[in-house]
C-alpha positions in Angstrom: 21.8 5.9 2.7 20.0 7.9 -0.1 18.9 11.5 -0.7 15.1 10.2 1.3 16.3 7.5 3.8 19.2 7.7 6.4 18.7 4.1 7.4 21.9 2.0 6.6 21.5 -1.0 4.5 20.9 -3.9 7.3 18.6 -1.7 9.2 15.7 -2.0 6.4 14.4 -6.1 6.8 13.7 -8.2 3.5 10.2 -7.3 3.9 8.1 -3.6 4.0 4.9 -3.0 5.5 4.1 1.0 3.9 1.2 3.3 4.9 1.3 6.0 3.2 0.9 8.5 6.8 3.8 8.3 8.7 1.9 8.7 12.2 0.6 5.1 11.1 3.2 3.4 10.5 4.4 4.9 14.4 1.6 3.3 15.4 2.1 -0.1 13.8 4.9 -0.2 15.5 4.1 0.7 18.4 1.2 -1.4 18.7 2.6 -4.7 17.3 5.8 -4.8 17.0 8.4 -5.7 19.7 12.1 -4.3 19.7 11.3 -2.2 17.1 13.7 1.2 16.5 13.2 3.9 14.3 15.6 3.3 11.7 14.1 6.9 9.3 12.8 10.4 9.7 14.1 12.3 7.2 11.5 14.5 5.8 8.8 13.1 8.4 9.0 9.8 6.3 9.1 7.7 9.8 10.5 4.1 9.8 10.6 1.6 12.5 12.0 -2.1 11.8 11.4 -4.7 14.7 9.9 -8.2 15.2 6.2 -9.5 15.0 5.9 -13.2 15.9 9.7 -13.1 15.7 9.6 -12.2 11.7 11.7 -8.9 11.1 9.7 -6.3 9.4 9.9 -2.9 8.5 7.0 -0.5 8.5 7.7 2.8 6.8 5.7 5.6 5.7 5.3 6.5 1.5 3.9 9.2 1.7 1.0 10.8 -0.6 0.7 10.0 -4.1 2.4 7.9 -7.4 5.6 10.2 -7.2 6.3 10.0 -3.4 5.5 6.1 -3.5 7.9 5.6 -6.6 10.8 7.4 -4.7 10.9 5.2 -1.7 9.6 2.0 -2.8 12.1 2.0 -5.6 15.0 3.0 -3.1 13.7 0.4 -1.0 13.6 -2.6 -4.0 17.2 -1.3 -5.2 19.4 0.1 -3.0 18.1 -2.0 0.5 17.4 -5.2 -1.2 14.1 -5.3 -0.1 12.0 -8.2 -1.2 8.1 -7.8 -0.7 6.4 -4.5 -0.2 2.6 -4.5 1.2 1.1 -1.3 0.6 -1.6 -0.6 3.6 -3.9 2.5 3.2 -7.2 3.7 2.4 -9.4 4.4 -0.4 -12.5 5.8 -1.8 -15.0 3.3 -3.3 -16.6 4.0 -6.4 -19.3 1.4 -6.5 -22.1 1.2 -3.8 -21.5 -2.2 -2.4 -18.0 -1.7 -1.4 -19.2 0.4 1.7 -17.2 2.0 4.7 -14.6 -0.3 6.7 -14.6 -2.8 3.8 -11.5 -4.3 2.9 -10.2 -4.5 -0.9 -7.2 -6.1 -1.8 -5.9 -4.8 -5.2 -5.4 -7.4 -8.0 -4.5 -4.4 -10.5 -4.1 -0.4 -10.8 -5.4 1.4 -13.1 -3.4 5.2 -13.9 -3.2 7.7 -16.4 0.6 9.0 -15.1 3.8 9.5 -17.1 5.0 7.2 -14.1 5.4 4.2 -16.4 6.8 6.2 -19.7 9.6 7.5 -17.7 10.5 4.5 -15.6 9.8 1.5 -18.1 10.0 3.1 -21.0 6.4 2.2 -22.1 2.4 3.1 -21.5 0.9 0.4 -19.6 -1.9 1.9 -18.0 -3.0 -1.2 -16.0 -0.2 -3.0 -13.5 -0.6 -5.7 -11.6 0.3 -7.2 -8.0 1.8 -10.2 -6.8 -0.2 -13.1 -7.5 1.6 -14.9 -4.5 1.3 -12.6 -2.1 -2.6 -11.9 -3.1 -2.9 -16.1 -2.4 -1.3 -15.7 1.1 -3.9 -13.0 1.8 -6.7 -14.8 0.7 -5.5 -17.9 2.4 -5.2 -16.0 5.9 -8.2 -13.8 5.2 -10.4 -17.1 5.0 -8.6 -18.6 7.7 -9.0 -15.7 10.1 -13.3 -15.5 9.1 -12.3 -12.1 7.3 -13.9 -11.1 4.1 -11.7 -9.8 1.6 -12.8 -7.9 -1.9 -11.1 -8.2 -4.5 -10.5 -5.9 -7.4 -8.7 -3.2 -9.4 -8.7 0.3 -8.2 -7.9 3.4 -10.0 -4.5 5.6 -8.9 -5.2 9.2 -9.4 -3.0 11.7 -9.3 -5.5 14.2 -8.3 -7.2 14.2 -4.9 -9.7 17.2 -5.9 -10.3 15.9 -9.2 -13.7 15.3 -11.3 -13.2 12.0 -12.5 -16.3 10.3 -13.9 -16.7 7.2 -11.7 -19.3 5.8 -13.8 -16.8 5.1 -16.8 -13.9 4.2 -14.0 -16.1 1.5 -13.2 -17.9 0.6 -16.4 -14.8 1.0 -18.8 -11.8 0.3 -16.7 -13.5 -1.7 -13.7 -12.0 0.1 -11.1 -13.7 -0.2 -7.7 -12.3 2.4 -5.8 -9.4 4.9 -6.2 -6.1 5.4 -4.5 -3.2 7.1 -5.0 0.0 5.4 -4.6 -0.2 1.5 -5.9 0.6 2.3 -9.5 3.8 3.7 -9.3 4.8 0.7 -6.2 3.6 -2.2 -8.8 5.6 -0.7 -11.8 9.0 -0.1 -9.4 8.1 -4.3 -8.2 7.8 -4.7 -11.9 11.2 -3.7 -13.4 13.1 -4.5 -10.4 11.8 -7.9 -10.3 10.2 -7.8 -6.7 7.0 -8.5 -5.4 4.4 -6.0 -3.8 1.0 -5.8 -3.1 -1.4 -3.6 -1.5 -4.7 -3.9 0.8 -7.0 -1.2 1.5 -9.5 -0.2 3.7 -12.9 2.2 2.4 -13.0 5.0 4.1 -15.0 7.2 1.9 -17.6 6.3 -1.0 -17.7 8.5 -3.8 -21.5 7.0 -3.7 -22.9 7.7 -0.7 -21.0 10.6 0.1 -19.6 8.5 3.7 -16.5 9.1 5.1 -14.5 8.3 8.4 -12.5 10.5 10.4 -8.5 11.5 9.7 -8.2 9.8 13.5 -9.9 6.5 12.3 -7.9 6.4 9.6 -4.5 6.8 11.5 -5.4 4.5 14.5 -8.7 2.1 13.5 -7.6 -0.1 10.4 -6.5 -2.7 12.7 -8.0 -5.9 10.2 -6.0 -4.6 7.6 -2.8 -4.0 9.5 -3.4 -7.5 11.2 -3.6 -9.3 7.8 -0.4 -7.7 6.4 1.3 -8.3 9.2 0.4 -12.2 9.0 1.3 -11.9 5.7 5.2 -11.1 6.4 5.2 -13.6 8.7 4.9 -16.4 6.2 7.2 -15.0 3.6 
């Protein structure tokens, strides 16, 4: 156990399905996974670990931002041996033809953070994911008649912030922003794991469009349904 989750070591599986809301990942596992148990709620942070299509996976919640994701996907990657973490959430799209519902999944982050100076000892500003699990995606996405963006997004540490998305885009090519991958990428990193992260739009920054906190808890099903294809190939 650590100071963030109670579960013991063989209750987390190899590979980590993460939300950042904790009433989604409940749902997840409610809604696919089969003798599943709830394995953490410390602090809210809910966990479940059960089976989908017979493939052990844990779903567990992040929580909001770079630090809260680089506590408990680093716990995860080092003290419960996890493997693969796929990061499933929602993001706000800074260019007008990634529109509401539309699914990105993230190639690289983009961050201005002290995250990476204090963990890795060095300023990288851009991180990147796993190219093989980006490959299963894409393989299953194509499959399954689902179209898949791909791209970089931009991790902010500031929900009400004033960024200019103009140079985001321009300078940095970030297509939408987010705010946990950085920190989960640069944990995958240093530890020597692999992690990813899909997204679904559910706000432009463009058009002003936004879906409701209730879609976003209970309507991302594509998404979900892709990662959890995902983790059954690994």
């Amino acid at each position: 156990m650590t100071p963030h989750i109670e579960a013991k070591k063989e209750d987390i599986a190899k590979v980590v399905i993460m939300p950042g809301d904790p009433l989604r990942a409940k749902m997840i596992a409610e809604k696919y996974l089969e003798n599943y148990k709830l394995i953490n709620q410390v602090r809210g942070m809910l966990g479940y670990t059960g089976f989908y299509k017979e493939k052990r996976i844990t779903v567990m919640a992040s929580g909001m931002g770079i630090a809260s994701m680089g506590i408990y996907s680093y716990e995860l990657f080092n003290m419960y041996d996890v493997d693969y973490i796929i990061r499933v959430g929602s993001c706000g799209s800074y260019v007008d033809d990634l529109n509401i519902m539309d699914l990105l999944l993230v190639t690289s982050s983009y961050a201005k953070t002290d995250y990476d100076e204090m963990v890795a000892g060095k300023n990288s500003d851009v991180l990147y994911s796993s190219e093989k699990l980006n490959e299963k995606f894409l393989s299953i996405a194509s499959l399954k008649g689902i179209e898949l963006r791909t791209g970089r997004v931009h991790s902010t540490d500031a929900f009400y912030g004033n960024s200019d998305i103009n140079e985001l885009y321009n300078k940095y090519n970030c297509l939408a922003a987010e705010m946990e991958t950085f920190s989960l990428f640069q944990n995958a990193d240093i530890l020597g794991k692999e992690a990813t992260c899909i997204l679904t739009v559910s706000d432009s920054l463009v058009t002003k469009e936004e879906i409701s906190a209730e879609a976003r808890q209970n309507s991302l099903t594509d998404m979900v349904e892709l990662a959890l294809e995902v983790s059954v190939s690994l």
